[in-house]
C-alpha positions as CSV (number, residue, x, y, z in Angstrom):
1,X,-4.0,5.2,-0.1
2,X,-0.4,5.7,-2.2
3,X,-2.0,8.1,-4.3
4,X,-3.6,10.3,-1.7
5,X,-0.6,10.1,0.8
6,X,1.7,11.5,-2.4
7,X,-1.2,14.0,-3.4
8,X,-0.5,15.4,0.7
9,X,3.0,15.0,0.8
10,X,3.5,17.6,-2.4
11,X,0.2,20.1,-1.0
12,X,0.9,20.8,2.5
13,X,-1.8,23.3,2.6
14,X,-4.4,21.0,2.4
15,X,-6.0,20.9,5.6
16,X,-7.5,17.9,6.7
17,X,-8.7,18.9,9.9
18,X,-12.2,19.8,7.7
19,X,-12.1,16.5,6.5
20,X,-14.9,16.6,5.1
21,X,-14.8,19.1,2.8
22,X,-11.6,17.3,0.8
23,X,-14.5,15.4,-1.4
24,X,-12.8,15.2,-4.6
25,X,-9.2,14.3,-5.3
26,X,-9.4,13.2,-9.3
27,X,-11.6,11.0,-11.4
28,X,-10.2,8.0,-9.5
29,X,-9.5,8.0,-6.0
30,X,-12.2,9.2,-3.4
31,X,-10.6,10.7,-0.2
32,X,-13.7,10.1,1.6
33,X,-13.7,6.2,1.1
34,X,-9.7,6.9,0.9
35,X,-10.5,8.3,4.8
36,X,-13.3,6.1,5.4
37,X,-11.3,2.9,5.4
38,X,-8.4,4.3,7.1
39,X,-10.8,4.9,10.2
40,X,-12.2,1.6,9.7
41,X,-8.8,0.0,9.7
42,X,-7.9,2.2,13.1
43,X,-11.2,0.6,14.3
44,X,-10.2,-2.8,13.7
45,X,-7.0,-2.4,15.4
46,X,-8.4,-0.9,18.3
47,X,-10.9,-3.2,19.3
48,X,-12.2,-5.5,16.5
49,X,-15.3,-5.9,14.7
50,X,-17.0,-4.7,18.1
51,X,-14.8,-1.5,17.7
52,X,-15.8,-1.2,14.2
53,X,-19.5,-1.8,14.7
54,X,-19.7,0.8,17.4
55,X,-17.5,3.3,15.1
56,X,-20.0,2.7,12.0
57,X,-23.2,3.3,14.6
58,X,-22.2,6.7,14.7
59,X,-24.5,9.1,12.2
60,X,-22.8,10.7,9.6
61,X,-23.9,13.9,10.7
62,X,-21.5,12.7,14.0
63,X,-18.1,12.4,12.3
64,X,-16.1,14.1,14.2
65,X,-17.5,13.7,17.6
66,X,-17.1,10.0,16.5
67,X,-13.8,10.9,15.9
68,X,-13.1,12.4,18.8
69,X,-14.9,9.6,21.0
70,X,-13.6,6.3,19.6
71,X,-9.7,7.8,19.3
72,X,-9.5,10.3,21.1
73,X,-8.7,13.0,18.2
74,X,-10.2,16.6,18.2
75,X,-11.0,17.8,14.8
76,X,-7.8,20.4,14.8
77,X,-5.8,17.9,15.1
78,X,-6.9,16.0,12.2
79,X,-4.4,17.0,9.8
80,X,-1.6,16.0,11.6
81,X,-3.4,12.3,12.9
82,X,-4.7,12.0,9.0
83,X,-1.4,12.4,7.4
84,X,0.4,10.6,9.9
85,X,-1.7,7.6,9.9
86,X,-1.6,7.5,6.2
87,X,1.8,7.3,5.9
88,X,2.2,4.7,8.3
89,X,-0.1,2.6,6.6
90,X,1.4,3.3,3.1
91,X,4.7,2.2,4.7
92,X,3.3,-1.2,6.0
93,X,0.9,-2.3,3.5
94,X,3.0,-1.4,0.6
95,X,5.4,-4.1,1.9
C-alpha cells in the first residue's frame, strides 16, 4: 500500500475512478490486489466478516455497482475515495 500511495501522490493524473484499468504498476506491486484488500479492509470495518462475505458475492463483472452498493461511492468519485482511503491506511498501519 506505501508504494502505490507514493506512486499517486507524485502522478496526479492517474485516474482511479477507472479503477480497473490501473492493472500494472511495476514488476512488484499489483494495484488490483493493492485495491482489492483495501476494499476488503473497508468491508471489515463496516460490518465484519458478514460485510465482507456479501462484498466478495458480488461478480467481478459487478465492481462498481458493488462499489457503489456496499459504500456508497459512485465510480467518479473513485479517485478521490481511492486516494483518500489509501493514505489513511498508509498513515495508521505504518505506525
Amino acid at each position: 500500500m506505501r508504494r502505490m500511495n507514493e506512486y499517486l501522490k507524485q502522478h496526479s493524473e492517474v485516474n482511479l475512478s477507472n479503477l480497473l484499468d490501473f492493472w500494472h504498476f511495476d514488476a512488484v506491486t499489483n494495484p488490483q490486489m493493492v485495491f482489492g484488500g483495501l476494499f476488503c479492509q473497508l468491508a471489515l470495518e463496516k460490518g465484519g466478516l458478514a460485510e465482507l462475505k456479501r462484498l466478495m458475492n458480488y461478480d467481478s463483472d459487478d465492481f462498481f455497482k458493488a462499489i457503489e452498493m456496499e459504500f456508497g461511492i459512485v465510480k467518479k468519485d473513485l479517485n478521490r475515495f481511492v486516494r483518500e482511503k489509501l493514505d489513511d491506511y498508509v498513515l495508521r498501519f505504518s505506525k
